[in-house]
RODO-2510 file (C-alpha; in nm, 4 decimals, decimal comma):
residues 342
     n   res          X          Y          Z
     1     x     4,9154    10,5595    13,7572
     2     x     4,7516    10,3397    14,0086
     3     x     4,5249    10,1604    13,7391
     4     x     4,7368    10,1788    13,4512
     5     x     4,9790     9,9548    13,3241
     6     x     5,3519    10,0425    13,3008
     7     x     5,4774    10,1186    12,9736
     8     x     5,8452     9,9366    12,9463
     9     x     6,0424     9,9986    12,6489
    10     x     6,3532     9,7617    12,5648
    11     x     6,7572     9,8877    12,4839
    12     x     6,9023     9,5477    12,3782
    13     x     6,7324     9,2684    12,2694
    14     x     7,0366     8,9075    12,3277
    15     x     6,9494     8,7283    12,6109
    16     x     6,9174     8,9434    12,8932
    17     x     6,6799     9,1723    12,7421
    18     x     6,4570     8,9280    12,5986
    19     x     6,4494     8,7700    12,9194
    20     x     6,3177     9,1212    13,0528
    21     x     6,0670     9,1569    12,7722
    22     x     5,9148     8,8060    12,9046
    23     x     5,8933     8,8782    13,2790
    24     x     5,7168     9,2475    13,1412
    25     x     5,4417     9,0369    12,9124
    26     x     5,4077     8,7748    13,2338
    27     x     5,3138     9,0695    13,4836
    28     x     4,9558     9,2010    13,4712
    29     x     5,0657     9,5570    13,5460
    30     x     5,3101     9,5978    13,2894
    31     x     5,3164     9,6217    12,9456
    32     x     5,6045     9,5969    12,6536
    33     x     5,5793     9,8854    12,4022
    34     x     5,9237     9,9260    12,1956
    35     x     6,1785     9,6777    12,1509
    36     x     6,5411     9,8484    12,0510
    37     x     6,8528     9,6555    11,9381
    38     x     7,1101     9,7876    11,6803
    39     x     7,1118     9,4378    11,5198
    40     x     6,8975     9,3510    11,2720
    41     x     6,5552     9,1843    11,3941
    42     x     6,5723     8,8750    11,1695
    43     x     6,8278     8,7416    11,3570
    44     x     6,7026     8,8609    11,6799
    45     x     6,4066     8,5952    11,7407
    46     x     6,2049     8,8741    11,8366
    47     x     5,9003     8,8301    11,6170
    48     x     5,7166     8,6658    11,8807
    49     x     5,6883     8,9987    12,1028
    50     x     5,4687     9,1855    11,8408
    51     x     5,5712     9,5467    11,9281
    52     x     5,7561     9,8335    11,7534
    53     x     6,1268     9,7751    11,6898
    54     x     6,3680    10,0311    11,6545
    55     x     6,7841    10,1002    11,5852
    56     x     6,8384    10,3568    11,8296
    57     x     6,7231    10,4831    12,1643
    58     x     6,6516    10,7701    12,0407
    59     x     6,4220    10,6625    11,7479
    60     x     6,2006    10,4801    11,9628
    61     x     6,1997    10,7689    12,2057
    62     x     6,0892    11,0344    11,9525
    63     x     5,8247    10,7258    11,8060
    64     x     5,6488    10,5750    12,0768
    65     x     5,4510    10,7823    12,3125
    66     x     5,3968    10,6801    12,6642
    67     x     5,6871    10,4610    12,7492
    68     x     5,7194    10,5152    13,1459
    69     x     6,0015    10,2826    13,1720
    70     x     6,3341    10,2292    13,0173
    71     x     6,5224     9,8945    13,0069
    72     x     6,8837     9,9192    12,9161
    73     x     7,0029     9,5819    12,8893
    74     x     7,2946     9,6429    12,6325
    75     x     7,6303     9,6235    12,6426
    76     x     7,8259     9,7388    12,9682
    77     x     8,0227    10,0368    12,8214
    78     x     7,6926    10,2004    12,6701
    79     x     7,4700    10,1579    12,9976
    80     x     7,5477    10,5021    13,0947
    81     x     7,5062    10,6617    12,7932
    82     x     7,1405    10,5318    12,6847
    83     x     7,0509    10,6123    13,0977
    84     x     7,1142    10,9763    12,9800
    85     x     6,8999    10,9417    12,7193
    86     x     6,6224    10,7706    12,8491
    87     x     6,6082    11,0577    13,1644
    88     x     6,6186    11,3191    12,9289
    89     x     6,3116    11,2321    12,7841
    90     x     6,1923    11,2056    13,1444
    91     x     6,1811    10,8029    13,1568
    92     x     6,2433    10,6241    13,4425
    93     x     6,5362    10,3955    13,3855
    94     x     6,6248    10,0189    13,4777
    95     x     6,9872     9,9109    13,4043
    96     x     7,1482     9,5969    13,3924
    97     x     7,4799     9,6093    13,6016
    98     x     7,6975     9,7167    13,5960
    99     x     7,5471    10,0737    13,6592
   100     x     7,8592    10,2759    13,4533
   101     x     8,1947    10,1466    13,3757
   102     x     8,3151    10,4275    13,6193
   103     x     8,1821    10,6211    13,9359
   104     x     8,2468    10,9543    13,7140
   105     x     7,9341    10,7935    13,4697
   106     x     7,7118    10,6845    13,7550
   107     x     7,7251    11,0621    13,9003
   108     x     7,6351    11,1746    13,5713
   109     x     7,3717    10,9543    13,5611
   110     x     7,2446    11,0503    13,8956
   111     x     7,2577    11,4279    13,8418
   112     x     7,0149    11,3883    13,5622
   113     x     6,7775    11,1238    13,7302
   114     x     6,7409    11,3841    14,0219
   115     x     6,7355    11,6680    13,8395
   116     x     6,3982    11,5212    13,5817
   117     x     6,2836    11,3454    13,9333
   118     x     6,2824    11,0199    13,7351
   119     x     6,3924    10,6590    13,9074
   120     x     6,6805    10,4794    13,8444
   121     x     6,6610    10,1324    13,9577
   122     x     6,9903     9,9153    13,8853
   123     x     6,9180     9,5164    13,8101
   124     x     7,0652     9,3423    14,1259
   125     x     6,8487     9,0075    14,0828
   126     x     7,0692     8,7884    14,3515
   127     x     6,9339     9,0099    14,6376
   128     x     6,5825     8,7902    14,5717
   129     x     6,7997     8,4521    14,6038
   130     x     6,6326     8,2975    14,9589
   131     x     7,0327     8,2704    15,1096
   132     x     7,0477     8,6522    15,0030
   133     x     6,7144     8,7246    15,1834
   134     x     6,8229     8,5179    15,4829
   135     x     7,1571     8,6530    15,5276
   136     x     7,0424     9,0078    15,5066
   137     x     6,8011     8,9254    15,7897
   138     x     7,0521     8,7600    15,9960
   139     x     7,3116     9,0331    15,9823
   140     x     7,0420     9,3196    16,0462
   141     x     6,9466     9,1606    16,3364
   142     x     7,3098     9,0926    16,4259
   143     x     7,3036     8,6980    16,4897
   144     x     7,6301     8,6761    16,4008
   145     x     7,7320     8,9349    16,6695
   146     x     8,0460     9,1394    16,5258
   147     x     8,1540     9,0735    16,2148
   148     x     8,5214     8,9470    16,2470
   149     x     8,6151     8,8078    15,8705
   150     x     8,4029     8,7810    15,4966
   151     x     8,5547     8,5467    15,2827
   152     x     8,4365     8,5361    14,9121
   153     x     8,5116     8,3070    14,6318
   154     x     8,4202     8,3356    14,2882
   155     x     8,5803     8,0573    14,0301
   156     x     8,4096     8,0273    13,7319
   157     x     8,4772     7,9386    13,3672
   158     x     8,4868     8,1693    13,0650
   159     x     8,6772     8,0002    12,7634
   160     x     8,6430     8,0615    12,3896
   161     x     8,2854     7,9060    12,3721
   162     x     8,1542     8,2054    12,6109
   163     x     8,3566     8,5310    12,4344
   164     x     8,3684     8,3814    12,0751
   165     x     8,0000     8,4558    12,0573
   166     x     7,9773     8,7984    12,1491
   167     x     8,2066     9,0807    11,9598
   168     x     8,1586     9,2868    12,2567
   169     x     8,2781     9,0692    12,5572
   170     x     8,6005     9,0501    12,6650
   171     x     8,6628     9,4267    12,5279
   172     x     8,8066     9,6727    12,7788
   173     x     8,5988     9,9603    12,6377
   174     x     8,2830     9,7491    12,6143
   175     x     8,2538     9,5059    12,8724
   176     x     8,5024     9,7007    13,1308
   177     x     8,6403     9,3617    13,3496
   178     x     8,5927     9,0470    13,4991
   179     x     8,4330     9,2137    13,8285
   180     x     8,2096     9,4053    13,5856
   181     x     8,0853     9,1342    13,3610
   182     x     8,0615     8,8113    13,5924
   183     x     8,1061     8,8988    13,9670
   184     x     7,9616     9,2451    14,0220
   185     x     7,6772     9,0594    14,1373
   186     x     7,8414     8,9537    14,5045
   187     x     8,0258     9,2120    14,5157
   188     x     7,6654     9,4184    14,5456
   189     x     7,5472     9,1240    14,7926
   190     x     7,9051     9,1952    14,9973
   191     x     7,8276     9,6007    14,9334
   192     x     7,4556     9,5466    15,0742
   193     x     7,5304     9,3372    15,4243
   194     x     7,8101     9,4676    15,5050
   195     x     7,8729     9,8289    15,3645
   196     x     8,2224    10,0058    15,1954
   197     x     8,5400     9,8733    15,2347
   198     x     8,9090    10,0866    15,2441
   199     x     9,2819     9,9595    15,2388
   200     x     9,2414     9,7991    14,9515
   201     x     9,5595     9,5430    14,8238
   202     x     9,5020     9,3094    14,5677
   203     x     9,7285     9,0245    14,3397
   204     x     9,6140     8,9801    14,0169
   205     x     9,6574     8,7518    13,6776
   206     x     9,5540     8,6384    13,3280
   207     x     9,6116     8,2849    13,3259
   208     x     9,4703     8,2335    12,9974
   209     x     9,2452     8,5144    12,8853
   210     x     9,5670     8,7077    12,6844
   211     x     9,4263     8,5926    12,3451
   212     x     9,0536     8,6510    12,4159
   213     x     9,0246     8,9558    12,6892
   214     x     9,1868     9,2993    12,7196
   215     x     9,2133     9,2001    13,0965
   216     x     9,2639     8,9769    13,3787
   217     x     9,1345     8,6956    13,4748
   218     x     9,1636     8,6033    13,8033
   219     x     9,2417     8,8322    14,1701
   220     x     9,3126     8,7800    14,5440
   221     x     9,1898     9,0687    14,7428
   222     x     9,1882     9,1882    15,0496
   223     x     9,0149     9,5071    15,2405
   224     x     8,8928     9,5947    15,5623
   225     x     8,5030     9,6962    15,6249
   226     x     8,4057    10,0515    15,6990
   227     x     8,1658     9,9509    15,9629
   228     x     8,4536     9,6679    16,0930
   229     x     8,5759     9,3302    16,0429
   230     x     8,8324     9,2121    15,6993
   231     x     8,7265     9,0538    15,4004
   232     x     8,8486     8,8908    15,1203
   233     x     8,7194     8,8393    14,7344
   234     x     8,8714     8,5620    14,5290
   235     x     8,8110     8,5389    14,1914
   236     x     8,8932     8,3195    13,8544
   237     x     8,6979     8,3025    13,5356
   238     x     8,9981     8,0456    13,4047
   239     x     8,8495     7,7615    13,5779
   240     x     8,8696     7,4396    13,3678
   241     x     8,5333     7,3473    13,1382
   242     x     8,2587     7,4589    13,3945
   243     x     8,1887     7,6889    13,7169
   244     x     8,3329     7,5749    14,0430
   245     x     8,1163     7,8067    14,2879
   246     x     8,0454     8,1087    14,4481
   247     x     8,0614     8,1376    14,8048
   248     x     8,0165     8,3533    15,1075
   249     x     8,1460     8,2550    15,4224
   250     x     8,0982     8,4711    15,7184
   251     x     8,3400     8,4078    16,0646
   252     x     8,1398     8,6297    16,3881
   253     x     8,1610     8,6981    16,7339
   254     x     7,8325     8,4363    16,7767
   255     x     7,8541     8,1820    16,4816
   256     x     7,9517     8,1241    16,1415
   257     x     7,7882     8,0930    15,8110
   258     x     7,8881     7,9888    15,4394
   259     x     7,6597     8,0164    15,1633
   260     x     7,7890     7,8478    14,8832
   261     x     7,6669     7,5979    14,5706
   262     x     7,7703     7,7632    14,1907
   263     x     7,5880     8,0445    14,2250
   264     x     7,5723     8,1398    14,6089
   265     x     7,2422     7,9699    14,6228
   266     x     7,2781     7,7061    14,9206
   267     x     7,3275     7,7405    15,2964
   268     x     7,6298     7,4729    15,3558
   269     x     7,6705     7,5846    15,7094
   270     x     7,4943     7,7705    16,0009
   271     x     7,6265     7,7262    16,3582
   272     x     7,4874     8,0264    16,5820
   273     x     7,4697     8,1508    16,9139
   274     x     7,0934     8,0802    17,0255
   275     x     6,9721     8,0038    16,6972
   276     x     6,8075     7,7277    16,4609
   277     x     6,8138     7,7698    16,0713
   278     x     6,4663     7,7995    15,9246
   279     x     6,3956     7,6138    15,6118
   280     x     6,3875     7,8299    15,2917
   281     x     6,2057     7,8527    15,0221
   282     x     6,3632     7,6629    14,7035
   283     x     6,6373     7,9247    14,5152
   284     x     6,5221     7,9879    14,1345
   285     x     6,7521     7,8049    13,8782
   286     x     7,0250     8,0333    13,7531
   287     x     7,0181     8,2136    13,4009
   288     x     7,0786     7,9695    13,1311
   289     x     7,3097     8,0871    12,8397
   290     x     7,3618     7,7497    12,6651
   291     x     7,7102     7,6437    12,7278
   292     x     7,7037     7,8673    13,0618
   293     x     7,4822     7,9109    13,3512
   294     x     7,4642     8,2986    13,5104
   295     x     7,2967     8,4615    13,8312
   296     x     6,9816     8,3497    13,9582
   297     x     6,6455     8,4097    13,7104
   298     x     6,5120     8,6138    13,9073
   299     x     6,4136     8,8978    13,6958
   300     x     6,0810     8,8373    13,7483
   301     x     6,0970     9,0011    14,1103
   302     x     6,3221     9,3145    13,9074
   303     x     5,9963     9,4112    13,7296
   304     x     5,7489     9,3712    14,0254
   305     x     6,0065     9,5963    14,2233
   306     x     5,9671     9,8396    13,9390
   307     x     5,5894     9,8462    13,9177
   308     x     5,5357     9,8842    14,2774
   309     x     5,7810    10,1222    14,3002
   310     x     5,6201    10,3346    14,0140
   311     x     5,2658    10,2845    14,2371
   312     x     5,4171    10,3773    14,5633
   313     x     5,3973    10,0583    14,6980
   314     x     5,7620    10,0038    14,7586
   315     x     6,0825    10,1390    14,6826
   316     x     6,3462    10,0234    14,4330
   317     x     6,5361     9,7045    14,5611
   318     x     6,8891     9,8405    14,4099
   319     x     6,8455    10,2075    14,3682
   320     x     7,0707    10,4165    14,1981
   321     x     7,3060    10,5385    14,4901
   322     x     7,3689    10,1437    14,5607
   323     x     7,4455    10,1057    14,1740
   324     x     7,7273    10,3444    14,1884
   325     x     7,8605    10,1958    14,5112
   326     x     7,9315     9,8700    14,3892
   327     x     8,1174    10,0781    14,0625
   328     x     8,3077    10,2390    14,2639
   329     x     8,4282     9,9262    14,4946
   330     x     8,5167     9,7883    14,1678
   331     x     8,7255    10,1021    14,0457
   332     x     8,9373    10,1148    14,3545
   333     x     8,9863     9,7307    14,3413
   334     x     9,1194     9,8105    13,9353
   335     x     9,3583    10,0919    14,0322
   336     x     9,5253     9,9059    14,3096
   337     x     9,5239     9,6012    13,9728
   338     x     9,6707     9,9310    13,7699
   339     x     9,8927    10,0445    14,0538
   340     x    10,0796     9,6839    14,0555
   341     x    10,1583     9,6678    13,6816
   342     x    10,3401    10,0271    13,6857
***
């Protein structure tokens, strides 16, 4: 398909997917061909995208003839279910994290992708962040030396004004946790420069999420790295009225780093062995949901990843086997949360 365009179809049309749907019509390679969303489309603001719109996954599937690509930007609890779908009619598949709501789901979902020889590209978007880039270039190389201690801190808020507008959020079944919904994204930056971690031991609470969430809302944990060296991830969506930040900070045998701001997205402190900080390019702005702010917007580099991966020009920036990793982190981090209320 070297001079064709890619054919993306849509699963979910709030925020995130139309966001998707506008980096596919800004991309000279690609093209939009199905829009899907269970929802009715009057209240959808879809009109402007001018393509087919259907109820169900399936409807569009046995419709539209051609689609190449498969967006699944619904709901976390059904991401699983529509990538089964979507590979059974031999698409490839892009999902928005998390990949599954367990590592049982991913499997299933990589079975199938291997056994139709179809891609499954999972939407990591804060890899593209310049700190993310520079960091992962910087351990590679192994500036830092060995890696002694990774401390990460996640505070953010969620109130009523975020999960009083969505009937799914905040529901164990459909949005799966606090790891799953807002932080999954550095614990897949954590998962990528650093690798597994083991003796896992955690404190959890819900300061005051018990009205609005099936689950808690803020966690100390601690873990040792696989490949050596301890971390930490601290996390609170019960911060007061707006986000706090989300920071790295990374103790070696040859410096120290901390990568910090709201959203991980500014260098705060580089002191290294042999070694000057380069200037980086400027960090996009993060998703904006209104009242709330979100990852980087950098879905833009998602669907050039996809489209050069499709023309064998690169491979897929978060592929599927790095999708279930960062599920099953966050399992074992939950049963050591389930473990502690028994």
């Amino acid at each position: 398909m070297s001079n064709e365009k890619v054919k993306f179809a849509i699963v979910g049309c709030g925020h995130i997917g139309k966001r998707h749907a506008e980096m596919i019509e800004r991309n000279d390679e690609a093209e939009l061909v199905a829009l899907v969303d269970s929802a009715s489309p009057e209240g959808l603001n879809i009109d402007h995208f001018n393509v087919p719109f259907f109820k169900t996954v399936q409807e569009m599937l046995e419709a539209v003839s051609g689609v190449d690509v498969v967006n699944i930007c619904t709901p976390n609890g059904l991401h699983a279910s529509q990538s089964l779908l979507a590979l059974n009619a031999k698409k490839h598949v892009v999902c928005e994290k998390p990949m599954g709501l367990s590592k049982a789901n991913c499997e299933e979902v990589i079975f199938k992708a291997l056994q139709v020889s179809r891609h499954v590209i999972c939407v990591m978007q804060n890899r593209y962040s310049p700190p993310s880039v520079w960091l992962k270039e910087i351990i590679e190389n192994k500036r830092l030396g060995d890696i002694y201690m990774v401390d990460i801190n996640c505070y953010w808020n969620r109130d009523e004004r975020y999960y009083s507008k969505s009937d799914w959020k905040g529901s164990q079944k459909l949005d799966g946790g606090t790891l799953f919904t807002q932080f999954s994204h550095f614990i897949d930056i954590m998962y990528w420069l650093f690798g597994d971690i083991e003796n896992i031991a955690g404190r959890f609470a819900d300061f005051n999420h018990n009205e609005i969430t099936d689950f808690e809302d803020s966690g100390i944990v601690s873990f040792d790295f696989v490949n050596g060296g301890v971390g930490s991830l601290n996390y609170s969506t019960s911060v007061w009225d707006q986000n706090l930040e989300s920071s790295m900070t990374i103790i070696g045998s040859k410096g120290s780093v901390k990568v910090g701001g709201q959203y991980m997205n500014n260098v705060e402190y580089c002191h290294v062995k042999d070694y000057e900080m380069p200037e980086l390019p400027e960090a996009s702005p993060a998703n904006d949901y209104g009242t709330y702010k979100g990852s980087a917007a950098n879905h833009h580099f998602i669907i050039q990843n996809v489209v050069d991966t499709l023309k064998n020009r690169n491979v897929a920036t978060t592929n599927a086997l790095e999708g279930l990793k960062v599920v099953d982190i966050i399992e074992r981090i939950y049963k050591v949360r389930d473990a502690n209320k028994n």
